[in-house]
C-alpha positions, -999 to +999 in steps of 0.1 A: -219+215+074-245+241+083-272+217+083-253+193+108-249+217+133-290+229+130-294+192+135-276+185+165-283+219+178-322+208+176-321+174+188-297+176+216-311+211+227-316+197+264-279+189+265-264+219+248-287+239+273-276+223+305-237+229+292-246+264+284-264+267+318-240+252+342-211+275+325-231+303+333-238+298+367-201+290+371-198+321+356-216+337+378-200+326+408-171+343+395-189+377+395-186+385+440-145+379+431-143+407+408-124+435+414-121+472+411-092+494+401-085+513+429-048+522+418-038+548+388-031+521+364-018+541+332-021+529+298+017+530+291+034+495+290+059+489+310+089+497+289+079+532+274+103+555+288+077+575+306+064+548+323+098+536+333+106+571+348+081+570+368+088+535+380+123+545+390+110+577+408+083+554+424+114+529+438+136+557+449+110+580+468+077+557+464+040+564+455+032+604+449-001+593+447-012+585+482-021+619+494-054+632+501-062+669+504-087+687+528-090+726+524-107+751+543-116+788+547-087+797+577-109+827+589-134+799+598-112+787+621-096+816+639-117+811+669-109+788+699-140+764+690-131+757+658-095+755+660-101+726+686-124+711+660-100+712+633-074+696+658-101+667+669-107+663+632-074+655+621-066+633+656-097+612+645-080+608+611-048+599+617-061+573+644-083+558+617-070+521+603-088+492+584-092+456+591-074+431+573-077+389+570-039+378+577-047+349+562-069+331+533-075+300+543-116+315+551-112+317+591-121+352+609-087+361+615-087+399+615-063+425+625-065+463+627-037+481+607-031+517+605-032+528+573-029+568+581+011+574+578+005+606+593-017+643+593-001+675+584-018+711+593-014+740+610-023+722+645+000+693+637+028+715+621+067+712+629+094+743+629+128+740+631+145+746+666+188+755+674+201+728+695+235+745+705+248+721+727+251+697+700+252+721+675+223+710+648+188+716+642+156+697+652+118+694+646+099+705+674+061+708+668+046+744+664+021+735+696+041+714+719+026+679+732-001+682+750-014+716+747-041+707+727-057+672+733-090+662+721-124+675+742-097+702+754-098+736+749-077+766+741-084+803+741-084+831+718-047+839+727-035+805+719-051+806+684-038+843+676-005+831+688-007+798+664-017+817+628+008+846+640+034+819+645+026+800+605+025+837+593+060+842+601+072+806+582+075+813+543+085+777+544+047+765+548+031+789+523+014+774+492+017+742+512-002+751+546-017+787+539-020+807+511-004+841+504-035+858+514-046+836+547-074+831+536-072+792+527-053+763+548-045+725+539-053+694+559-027+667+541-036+635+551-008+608+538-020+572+536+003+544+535+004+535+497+011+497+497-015+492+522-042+520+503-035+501+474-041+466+481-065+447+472-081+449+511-073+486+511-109+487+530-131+516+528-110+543+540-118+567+516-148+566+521-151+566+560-125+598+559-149+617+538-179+610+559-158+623+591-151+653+573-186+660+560-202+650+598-173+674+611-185+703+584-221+700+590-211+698+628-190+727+625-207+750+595-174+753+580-173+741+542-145+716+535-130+705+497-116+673+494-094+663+467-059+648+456-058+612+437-068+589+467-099+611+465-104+613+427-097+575+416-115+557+446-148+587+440-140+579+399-138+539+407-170+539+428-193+559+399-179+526+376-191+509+401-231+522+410-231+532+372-219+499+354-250+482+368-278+513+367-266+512+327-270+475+324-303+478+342-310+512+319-297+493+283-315+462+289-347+482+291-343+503+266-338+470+246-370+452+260-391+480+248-378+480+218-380+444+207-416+442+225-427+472+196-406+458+169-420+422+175-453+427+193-442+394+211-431+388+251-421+353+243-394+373+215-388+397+240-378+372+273-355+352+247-332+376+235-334+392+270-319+359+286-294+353+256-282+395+261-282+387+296-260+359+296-237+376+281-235+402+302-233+375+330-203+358+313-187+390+308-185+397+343-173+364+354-145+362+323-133+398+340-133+381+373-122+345+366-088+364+349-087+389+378-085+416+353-097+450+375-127+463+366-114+500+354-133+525+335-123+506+301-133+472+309-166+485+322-177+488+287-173+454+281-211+447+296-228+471+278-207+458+243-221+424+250-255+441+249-248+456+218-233+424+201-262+401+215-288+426+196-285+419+166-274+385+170-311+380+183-332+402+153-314+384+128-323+347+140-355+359+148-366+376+118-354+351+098-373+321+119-406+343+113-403+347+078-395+310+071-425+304+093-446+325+074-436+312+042-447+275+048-461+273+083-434+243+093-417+257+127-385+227+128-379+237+088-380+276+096-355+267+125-337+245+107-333+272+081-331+298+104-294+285+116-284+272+082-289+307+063-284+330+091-267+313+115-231+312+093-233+347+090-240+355+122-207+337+131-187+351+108-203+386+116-190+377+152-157+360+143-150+392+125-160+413+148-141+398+177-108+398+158-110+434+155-114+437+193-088+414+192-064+433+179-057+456+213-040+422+226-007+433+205-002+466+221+024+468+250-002+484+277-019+458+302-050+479+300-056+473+267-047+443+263-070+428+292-099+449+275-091+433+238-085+398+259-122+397+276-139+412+247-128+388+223-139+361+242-168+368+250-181+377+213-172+345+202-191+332+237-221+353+230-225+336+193-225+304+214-254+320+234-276+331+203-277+298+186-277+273+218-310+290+233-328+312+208-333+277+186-337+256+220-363+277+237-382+281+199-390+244+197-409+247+232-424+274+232-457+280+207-456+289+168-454+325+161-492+334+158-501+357+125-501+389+149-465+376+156-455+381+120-473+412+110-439+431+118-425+415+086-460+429+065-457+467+079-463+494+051-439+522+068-410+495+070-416+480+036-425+517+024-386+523+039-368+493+024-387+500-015-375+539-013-337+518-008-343+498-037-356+526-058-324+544-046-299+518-055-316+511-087-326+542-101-304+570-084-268+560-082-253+590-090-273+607-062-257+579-039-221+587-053-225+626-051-240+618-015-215+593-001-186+622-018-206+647+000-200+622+038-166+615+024-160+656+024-174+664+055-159+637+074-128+644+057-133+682+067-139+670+105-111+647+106-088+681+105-104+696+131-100+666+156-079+670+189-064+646+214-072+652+250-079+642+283-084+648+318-077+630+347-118+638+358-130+639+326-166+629+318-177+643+353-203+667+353-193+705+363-216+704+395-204+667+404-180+672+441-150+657+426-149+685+399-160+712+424-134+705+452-104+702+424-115+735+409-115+749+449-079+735+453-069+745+419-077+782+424-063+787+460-032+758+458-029+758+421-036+719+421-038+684+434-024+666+409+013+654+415+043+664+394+076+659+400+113+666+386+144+641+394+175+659+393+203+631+384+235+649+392+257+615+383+278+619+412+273+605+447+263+636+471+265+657+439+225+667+449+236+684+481+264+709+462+257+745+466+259+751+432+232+724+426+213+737+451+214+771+437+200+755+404+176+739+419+164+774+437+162+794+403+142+764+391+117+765+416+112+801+411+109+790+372+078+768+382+060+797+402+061+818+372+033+790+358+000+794+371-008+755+363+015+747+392+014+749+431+038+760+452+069+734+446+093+722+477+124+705+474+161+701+497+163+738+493+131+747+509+146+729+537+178+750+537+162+783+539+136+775+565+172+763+586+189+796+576+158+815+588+161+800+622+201+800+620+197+838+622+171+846+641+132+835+632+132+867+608+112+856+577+136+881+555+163+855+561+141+824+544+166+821+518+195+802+506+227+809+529+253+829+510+292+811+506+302+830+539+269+821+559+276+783+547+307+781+566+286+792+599+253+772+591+273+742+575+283+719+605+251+722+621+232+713+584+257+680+589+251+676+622+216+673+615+219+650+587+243+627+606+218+624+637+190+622+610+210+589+598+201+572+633+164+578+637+138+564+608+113+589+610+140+618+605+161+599+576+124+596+557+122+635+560+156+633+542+146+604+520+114+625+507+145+650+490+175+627+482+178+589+470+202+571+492+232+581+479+226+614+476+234+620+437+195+623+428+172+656+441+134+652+442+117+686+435+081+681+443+047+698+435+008+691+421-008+711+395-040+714+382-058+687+362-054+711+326-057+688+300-034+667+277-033+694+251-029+718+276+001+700+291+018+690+258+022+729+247+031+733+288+057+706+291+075+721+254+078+756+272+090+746+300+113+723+292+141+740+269+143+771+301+148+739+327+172+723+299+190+758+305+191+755+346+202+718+341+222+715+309+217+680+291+251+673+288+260+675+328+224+663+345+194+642+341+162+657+345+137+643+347+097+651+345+070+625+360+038+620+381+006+615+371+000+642+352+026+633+331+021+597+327-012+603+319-008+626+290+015+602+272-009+570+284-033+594+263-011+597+230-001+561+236-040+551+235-046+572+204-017+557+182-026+526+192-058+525+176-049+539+146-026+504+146-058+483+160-081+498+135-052+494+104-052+458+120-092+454+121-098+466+088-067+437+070-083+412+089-120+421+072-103+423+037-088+387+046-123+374+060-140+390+026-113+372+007-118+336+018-153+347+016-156+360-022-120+352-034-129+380-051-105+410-050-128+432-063-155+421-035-132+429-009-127+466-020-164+470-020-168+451+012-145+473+025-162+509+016-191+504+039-169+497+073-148+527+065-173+548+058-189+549+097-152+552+107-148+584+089-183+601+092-173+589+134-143+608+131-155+643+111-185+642+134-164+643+165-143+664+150-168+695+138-184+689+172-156+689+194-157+662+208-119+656+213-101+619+214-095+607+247-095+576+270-137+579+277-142+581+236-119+565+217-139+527+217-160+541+198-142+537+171-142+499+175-177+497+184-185+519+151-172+492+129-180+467+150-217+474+142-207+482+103-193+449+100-221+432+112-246+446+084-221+445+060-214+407+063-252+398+067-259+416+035-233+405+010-237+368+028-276+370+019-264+385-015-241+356-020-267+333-014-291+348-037-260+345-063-262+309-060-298+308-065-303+335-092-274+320-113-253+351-105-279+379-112-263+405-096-287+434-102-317+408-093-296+392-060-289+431-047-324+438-045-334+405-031-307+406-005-314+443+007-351+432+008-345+402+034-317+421+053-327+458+053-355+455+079-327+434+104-306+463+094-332+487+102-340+474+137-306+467+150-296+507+136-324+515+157-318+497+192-280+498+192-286+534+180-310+541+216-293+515+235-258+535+230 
């Protein structure tokens, strides 16, 4: 069969070229259409329990992830000057908006949209006001219209007045000020279904460089963080890096080839075949309109390292047939037939195991294990359509071309494996025990983590900003708690509400969380102003105060009912009917270990606020989903890799039909998997999102040698009438130098 397919591949080379090149510049035409994952897309599926929490919180009170924190030294802006700066700043924010196509039939149809929901800090703040004609309370902004406008100005009086007046509102600290003064919050809320479209626009971006023109304007240091922040700086680093490692890889790899081979011509070939792979990669990613997120990112850089060894194999073997007899369509010819079934089954193999992420429930998976897959199998297609094409036009290897197959320090190499495997087996046993011990050792010490920012460096802004937010507001990372009281307008009883209080005071005795605000916040801050203004009266009303404060509390909510922007104050506390509380707060960005041991301390003391057996509680936001998208991804490939490593025994099987062949087959590919794991283990180098394909790439790379080897050896079987001792050596002659190289490249290239 082998021989057919050299056949055709050789004489119809023109034709299988022109298919292979108009695919990939319809590829390529797919590439301007792909996307980036702008949005916090979890690696939960959709019916985990966490992730369906979440959804519900998402439908009753939408998106906690659509707001973007500035913060700023408040003694910097206790002068007129920069108070009216800080003011202009947060105007030019909130007028911002981006430009959308309202329609896709390709005609310039654009429309402005705003996309700012609205600006909260100390210049923009609201307080609570008696209206005792109609006997309720209303929000009446701390600085009344048009005191301040922008280009106006205000005097030192004015600001004293302001940061006396926040001073005197417990309501707003840990949310506008801290305790000390020293710190204040811009919160800039962006409307989610329009932030996360796909023409969300750069707004991100454009607010950042207002703030950073407005702090080098102004010589006042701003932090920016919260999610919009961290996913769209995260998103754009996948972005500039994805192709700078390409670029980096691909070089790497010329150099490499060019000293292995001493040969250009060797060189431009597997460059073009590795980088149309990379090319179809992109467009597979595009043409599915699978996001580009930090996962599938890898996919380029795996095509790199499956199109490697793809090329050193063909070519190494087309050299030494050449040099053997000096006939270049024979040393093709045999160059397919001998090398060319293993490389496909090395490939086949290897893209099954990828494969295997297609059966877990997460979409992000799944789309990685999808476009993977694929495109192994496509870049086998690659190697043997142009590394045999371009080889019959282009001149015979000269001797100097060859000499890589004659050097002394590889040969010198390969002999000192022979002499091993022949004369030192024990040595080999007590070694590979000796791996087996220490990986085993390493495998203890392993731990599952992640961060939301992990793999940033320390002095990168997105890691120096959170830590700035984390120790003056605790955190930027959302959390929330649903209170389920099963009973319409159950949320709003005093007894709840007093539950909910000695919760919140609960949460402030954890450092890992900010300042936390729910319905009851709200009730206090109307009590204080019920009695007077007096900050000693921010506090739950007692049962005798209720029956003074309580019609104006209803007043309130039934004049809320009849104005949108009021009933979405109310909506940010209760669901619609009332029966559900939202307790709301961020916290800093700890860690999945971290948050496991949090989450089992806290939870029994909120199970005793909120017994089991009379509430629903429940605990959700990002950080949340993303710890168990973390333990999700972990057990996951434990079942990919179980998955992998039955479909090798079953390729080894129909390969050998040898049960006995399989168990050794099998040694090799678990061996790296192991030595992977102690390594990362004893170094601490912990499991998480950013590390966990290497795993699959590992055995990826295993498999390969392993099935060129024992397919050589099962060759020389044939040939040697089933000398095994005599087809060993022969086979780890021929192979070991491929071996050698691709270890080496994939080994610099990664």
């Amino acid at each position: 069969m082998w021989n057919r397919i050299a056949a055709r591949l050789i004489r119809q080379r023109l034709l299988w070229l022109i298919l292979l090149g108009l695919g990939t510049a319809f590829m390529a035409m797919q590439i301007p259409n792909a996307r980036l994952q702008y949005t916090f897309k979890g690696l939960l599926p959709k019916t985990d329990s966490t992730a369906l929490e979440h959804q519900l919180f998402v439908e009753l009170f939408g998106s906690e992830g659509n707001v973007l924190l500035i913060g700023a030294d408040a003694r910097d802006l206790q002068n007129p000057e920069q108070l009216q700066a800080w003011f202009e700043l947060a105007e030019g924010i909130r007028s911002m908006d981006v430009r959308l196509d309202t329609v896709d039939d390709g005609i310039d149809d654009m429309v402005s949209l705003p996309i700012i929901d609205s600006v909260f800090c100390m210049t923009h703040a609201f307080t609570l006001v008696k209206d005792t004609a109609l006997r309720r309370f209303e929000l009446q902004p701390l600085i009344p219209n048009g005191t301040m406008v922008v280009g106006g100005k205000v005097t030192q009086g004015f600001t004293d007045s302001l940061f006396a007046s926040i001073s005197q509102l417990p309501f707003y600290e840990g949310l506008l000020y801290t305790n000390d003064g020293n710190a204040t919050l811009m919160t800039v809320f962006l409307d989610a279904a329009l932030f996360n479209s796909k023409k969300r626009g750069t707004v991100v971006e454009d607010l950042v460089a207002m703030s950073d023109a407005w702090s080098e304007k102004h010589g006042v240091d701003l932090a920016i963080s919260g999610l919009p922040f961290i996913r769209t700086e995260m998103t754009n680093k996948v972005k500039g890096e994805i192709g700078w490692f390409i670029g980096a890889a691909m070089l790497v790899t010329a150099l490499l080839l060019l000293l292995f081979f001493r040969n250009f011509v060797v060189m431009g070939v597997s460059l073009l075949v590795v980088a149309t792979g990379v090319i179809w990669s992109l467009g597979t990613i595009a043409l599915f309109d699978y996001p580009i997120t930090m996962l599938m990112s890898l996919i380029p850089p795996l095509m790199i390292v499956i199109g490697v060894p793809n090329c050193i194999y063909l070519v190494n073997k087309y050299h030494a047939e050449y040099k053997r007899h000096g006939n270049k369509a024979m040393a093709l010819q045999r160059m397919i037939v001998k090398v060319g079934n293993a490389t496909l089954l090395t490939n086949v193999t290897t893209a099954l195991g990828f494969a295997t992420f297609i059966f877990t429930h997460s979409d992000m998976l799944r789309e990685f294990g999808v476009v993977a897959s694929i495109n192994i199998l496509v870049m086998f297609g690659i190697s043997i359509v142009i590394i045999p094409a371009l080889m019959t036009w282009l001149p015979a290897p000269k001797v100097k071309h060859t000499r890589h197959l004659d050097r002394r320090w590889m040969f010198a190499f390969v002999n000192r494996l022979v002499v091993i495997v022949q004369d030192h087996r024990p040595r080999v046993y007590i070694g590979a025990l000796v791996v087996l011990l220490f990986s085993l050792g390493g495998v203890w010490q392993m731990e599952t983590t992640g961060n939301i920012v992990d793999d940033l460096p320390d002095d990168d802004r997105v890691i120096q900003d959170l830590k700035w937010m984390e120790s003056r507001f605790q955190g930027a990372m959302p959390f929330e708690i649903m209170v389920d009281t099963h009973k319409p307008n159950g949320a709003t009883n005093p007894a709840v509400q007093n539950r909910i209080e000695k919760m919140q005071l609960l949460l402030r005795t954890y450092p890992e969380f900010s300042r936390s605000i729910s319905a009851v916040d709200a009730a206090k801050f109307a009590n204080q102003v019920y009695f007077g203004g007096s900050p000693g009266r921010y506090r739950l009303p007692s049962r005798q105060e209720r029956s003074f404060i309580g019609p104006w509390i209803r007043g309130t909510a039934e004049a809320a009912k009849k104005t949108s922007e009021a009933e979405g104050v109310i909506g940010n506390f209760f669901n619609s009917t009332q029966s559900i509380a939202r307790v709301s707060s961020q916290m800093a960005d700890i860690g999945t270990l971290e948050m496991r041991d949090l989450m089992s301390r806290i939870r029994p003391r909120l199970d005793s606020i909120f017994p089991p057996d009379q509430f629903g509680l429940i605990l959700t936001g990002t950080s949340v989903v993303f710890l168990e998208g973390t333990s999700y991804m972990v057990k996951n490939l434990g079942i990919s890799m179980a998955l992998a490593i039955c479909v090798i025994a079953l390729m080894m099987a129909l390969l050998f039909k040898s049960a006995r062949m399989v168990a050794i087959a099998l040694i090799p590919n678990l061996f790296p998997l192991l030595f992977t794991a102690g390594f990362m283990g004893w170094t601490g180098i912990a499991i998480k999102p950013s590390t966990i394909l290497v795993f699959s790439i590992a055995f990826g790379i295993s498999v390969d040698d392993t099935i060129h080897f024992l397919a050589k050896y099962r060759q020389e079987l044939n040939l040697k009438s089933w000398n095994i001792r005599e087809s060993v050596i022969l086979a780890l002659k021929e192979t070991g130098v491929s071996m050698m190289y691709t270890s080496i490249v994939l080994f610099l290239v990664s």
